[in-house]
C-alpha positions as CSV (number, residue, x, y, z in Angstrom):
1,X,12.1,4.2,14.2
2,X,10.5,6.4,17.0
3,X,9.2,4.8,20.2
4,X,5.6,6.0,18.8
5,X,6.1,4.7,15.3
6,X,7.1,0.9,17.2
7,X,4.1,1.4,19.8
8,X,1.8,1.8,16.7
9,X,3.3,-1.2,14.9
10,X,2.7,-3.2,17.9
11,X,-1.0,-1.7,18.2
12,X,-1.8,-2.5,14.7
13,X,-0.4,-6.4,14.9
14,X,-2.3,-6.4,18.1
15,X,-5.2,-5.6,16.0
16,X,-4.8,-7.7,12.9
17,X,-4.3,-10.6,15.6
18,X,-8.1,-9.5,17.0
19,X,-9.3,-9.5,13.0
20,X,-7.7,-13.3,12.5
21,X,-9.3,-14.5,15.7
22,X,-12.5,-12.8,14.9
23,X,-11.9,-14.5,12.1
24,X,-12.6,-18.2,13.5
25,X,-16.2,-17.0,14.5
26,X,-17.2,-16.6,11.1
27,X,-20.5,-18.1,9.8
28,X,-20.1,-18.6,6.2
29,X,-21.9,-21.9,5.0
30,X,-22.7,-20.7,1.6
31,X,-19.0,-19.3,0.3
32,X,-16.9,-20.6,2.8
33,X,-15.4,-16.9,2.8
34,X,-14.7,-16.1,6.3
35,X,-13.7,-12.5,6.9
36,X,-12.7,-11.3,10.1
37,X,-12.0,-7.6,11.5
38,X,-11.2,-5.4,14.1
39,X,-12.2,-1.3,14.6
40,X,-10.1,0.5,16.6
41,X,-11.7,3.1,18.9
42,X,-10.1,6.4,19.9
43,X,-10.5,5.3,23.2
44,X,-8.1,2.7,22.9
45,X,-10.9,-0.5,22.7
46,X,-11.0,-2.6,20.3
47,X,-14.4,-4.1,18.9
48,X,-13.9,-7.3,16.8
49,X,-16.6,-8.2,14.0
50,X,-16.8,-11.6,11.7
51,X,-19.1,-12.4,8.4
52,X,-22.2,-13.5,8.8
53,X,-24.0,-15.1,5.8
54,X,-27.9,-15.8,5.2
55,X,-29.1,-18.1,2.5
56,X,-30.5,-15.4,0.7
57,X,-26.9,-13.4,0.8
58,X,-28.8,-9.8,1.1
59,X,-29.2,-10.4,4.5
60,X,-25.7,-11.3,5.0
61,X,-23.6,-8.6,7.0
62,X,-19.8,-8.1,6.7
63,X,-17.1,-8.5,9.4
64,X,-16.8,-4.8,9.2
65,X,-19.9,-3.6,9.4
66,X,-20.4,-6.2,12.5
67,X,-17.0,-4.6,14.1
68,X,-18.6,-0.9,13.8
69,X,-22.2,-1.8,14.7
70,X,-20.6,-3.3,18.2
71,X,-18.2,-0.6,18.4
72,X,-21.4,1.8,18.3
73,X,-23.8,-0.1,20.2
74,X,-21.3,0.2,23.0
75,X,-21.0,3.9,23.0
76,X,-17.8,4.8,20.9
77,X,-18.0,7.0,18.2
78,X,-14.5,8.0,17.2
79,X,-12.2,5.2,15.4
80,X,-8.8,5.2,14.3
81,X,-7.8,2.3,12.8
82,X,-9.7,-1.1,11.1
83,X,-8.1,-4.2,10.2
84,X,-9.7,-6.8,7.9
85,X,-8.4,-10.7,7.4
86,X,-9.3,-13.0,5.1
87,X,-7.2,-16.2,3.4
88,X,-6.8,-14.9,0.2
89,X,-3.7,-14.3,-1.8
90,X,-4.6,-11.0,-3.0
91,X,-5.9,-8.7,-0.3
92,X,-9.1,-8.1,0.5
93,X,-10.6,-5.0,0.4
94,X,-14.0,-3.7,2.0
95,X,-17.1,-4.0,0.0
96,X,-18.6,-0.5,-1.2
97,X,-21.3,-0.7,1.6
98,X,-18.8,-1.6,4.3
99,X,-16.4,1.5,2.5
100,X,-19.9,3.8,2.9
101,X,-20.1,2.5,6.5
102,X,-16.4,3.0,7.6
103,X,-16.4,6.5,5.9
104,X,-19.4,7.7,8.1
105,X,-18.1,6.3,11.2
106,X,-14.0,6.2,10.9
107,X,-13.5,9.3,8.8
108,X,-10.3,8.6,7.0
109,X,-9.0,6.3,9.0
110,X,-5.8,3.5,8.6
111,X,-7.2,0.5,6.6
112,X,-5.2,-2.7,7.5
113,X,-5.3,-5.7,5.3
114,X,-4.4,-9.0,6.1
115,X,-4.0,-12.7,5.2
116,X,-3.2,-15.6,7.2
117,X,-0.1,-15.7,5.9
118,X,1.6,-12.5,6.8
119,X,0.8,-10.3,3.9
120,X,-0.4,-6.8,4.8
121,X,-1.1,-3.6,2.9
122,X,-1.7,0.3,5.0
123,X,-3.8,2.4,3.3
124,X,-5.8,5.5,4.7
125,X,-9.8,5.7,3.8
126,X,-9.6,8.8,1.4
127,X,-7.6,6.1,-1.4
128,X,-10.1,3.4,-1.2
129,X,-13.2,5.5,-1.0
130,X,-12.6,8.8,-3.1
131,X,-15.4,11.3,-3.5
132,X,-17.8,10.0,-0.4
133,X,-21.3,10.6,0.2
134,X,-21.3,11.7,3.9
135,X,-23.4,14.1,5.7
136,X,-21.7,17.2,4.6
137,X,-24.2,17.0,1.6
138,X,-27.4,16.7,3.8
């Protein structure tokens, strides 16, 4: 293993640490689901994003999205990597409107999942969100 390839392991545990704590901050009265991530800017930041549910669930936004939107409101617009934590068994996955979000901001970008006990899965944007809608069709 390369000195990159052990630097980027080390950057991605850093950032699955930043999804889990995000994690804690999660407001989920309703399903008890708490989902926690972490975006990765180009710039080397990370912004950290947690679920947070409203009684009519509509309203309710996803760690993700939360993660980008701060990412955003603080000027980055480039992204490299996302991590997403929840304590499931099976992996969690983005929702399709946090997949639609991540596409438009992150590209195809590194999708780590997580669970509070260890697990974790790598896959790249393209395999969880083929044939996107993006602005290439506007």
């Amino acid at each position: 293993m390369s000195g990159s390839e052990v630097l980027h392991d080390v950057q991605r545990d850093d950032l699955i640490d930043a999804a889990r704590e995000a994690r804690e901050n999660a407001h989920a009265p309703f399903s008890k689901f708490r989902v926690g991530a972490a975006v990765r800017a180009a710039s080397g930041r990370v912004f950290t994003g947690c679920n947070v549910e409203n009684a009519t669930y509509g309203l309710t936004l996803c760690a993700e999205r939360v993660a980008i939107f701060k990412a955003v409101s603080e000027g980055e617009r480039k992204f490299e990597s996302v991590a997403v934590v929840a304590d499931t068994d099976r992996l969690t996955p983005p929702c399709g409107a946090c997949r639609q979000i991540l596409w438009e901001f992150c590209g195809d970008a590194e999708i780590v999942l997580a669970n509070l006990q260890g697990k974790v899965e790598i896959h790249q944007m393209k395999h969880l969100f083929p044939e996107p809608f993006d602005s290439s069709f506007l």
